[in-house]
C-alpha positions as a printed Julia matrix, in Angstrom:
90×3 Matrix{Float64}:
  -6.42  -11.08   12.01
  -7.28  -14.63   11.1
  -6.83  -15.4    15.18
  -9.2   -12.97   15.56
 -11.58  -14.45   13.55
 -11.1   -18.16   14.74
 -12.17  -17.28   18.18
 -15.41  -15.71   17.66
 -14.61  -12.78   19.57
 -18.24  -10.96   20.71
 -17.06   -7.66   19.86
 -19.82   -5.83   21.33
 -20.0    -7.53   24.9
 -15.9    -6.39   24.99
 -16.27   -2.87   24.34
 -13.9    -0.33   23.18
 -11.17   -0.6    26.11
 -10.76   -4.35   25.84
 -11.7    -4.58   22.28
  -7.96   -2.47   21.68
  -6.46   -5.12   24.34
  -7.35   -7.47   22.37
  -5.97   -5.97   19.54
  -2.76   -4.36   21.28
  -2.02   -8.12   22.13
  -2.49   -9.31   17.99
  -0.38   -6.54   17.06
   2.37   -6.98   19.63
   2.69  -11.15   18.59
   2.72  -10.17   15.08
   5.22   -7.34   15.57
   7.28   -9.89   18.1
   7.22  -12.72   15.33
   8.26  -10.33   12.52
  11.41   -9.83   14.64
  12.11  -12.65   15.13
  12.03  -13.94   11.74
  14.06  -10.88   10.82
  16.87  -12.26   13.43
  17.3   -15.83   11.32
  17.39  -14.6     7.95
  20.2   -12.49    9.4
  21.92  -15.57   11.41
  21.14  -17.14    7.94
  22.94  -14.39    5.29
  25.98  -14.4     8.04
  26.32  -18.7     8.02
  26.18  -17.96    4.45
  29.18  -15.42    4.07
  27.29  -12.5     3.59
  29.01   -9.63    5.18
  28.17   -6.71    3.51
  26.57   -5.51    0.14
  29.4    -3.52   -1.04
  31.39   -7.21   -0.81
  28.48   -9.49   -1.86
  27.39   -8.16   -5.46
  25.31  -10.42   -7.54
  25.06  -10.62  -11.33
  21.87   -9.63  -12.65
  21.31  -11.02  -16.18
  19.06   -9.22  -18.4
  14.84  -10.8   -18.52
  13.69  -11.71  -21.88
  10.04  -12.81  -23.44
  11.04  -15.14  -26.1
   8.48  -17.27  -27.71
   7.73  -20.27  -26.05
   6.48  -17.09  -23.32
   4.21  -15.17  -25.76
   2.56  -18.62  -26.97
   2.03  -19.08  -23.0
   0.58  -16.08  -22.62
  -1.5   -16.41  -25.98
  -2.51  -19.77  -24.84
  -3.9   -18.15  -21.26
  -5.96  -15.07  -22.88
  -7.59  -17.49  -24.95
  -8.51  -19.9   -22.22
  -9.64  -17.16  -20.09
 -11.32  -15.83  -23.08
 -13.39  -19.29  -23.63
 -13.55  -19.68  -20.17
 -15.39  -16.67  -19.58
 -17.5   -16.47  -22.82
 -18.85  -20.16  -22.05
 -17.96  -20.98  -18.34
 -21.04  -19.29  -17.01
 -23.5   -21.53  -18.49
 -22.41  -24.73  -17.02
C-alpha cells in the first residue's frame, strides 16, 4: 500500500478497470515476496537441523512477574499518568 501511496496514483483519471490492475499487480508482488521469504526461513530451519516438530521439541520454561517488573510497570502508569495530567499544557 505504501507503493501506492509514493507514486501519487490519480485514481480517478485510471478508473475502475485499471485502478484493480494496479492493484492486481501490488497484490501479486506482495503475495510473490511472501513466498519467497517463506522459502528461506525453510532453507534456514533445514541448515539448522530442523527436520520435523515431533523431533525438534523445545523447552518452554514457565513466565513470571517478579518485582523489579511490577516496579517497571508502576514506574510507567505513573509517568503516563503525569505525562498526561501535565503534558498538555506545555
Amino acid at each position: 500500500a505504501r507503493s501506492i501511496r509514493t507514486r501519487a496514483i490519480n485514481w480517478k483519471k485510471l478508473g475502475l478497470n485499471r485502478s484493480l490492475q494496479v492493484w492486481l499487480m501490488v497484490a501479486e508482488k506482495l503475495l510473490e515476496n511472501l513466498l519467497l521469504r517463506a522459502e528461506q526461513i525453510a532453507s534456514a530451519m533445514t541448515v539448522r537441523g530442523f527436520t520435523s516438530p515431533n523431533e525438534h521439541k523445545v523447552e518452554w520454561h514457565q513466565l513470571r512477574i517478579r518485582w523489579c517488573d511490577w516496579l517497571a510497570l508502576a514506574s510507567l502508569l505513573v509517568f503516563w499518568g503525569v505525562r498526561l495530567t501535565w503534558g498538555w499544557k506545555i
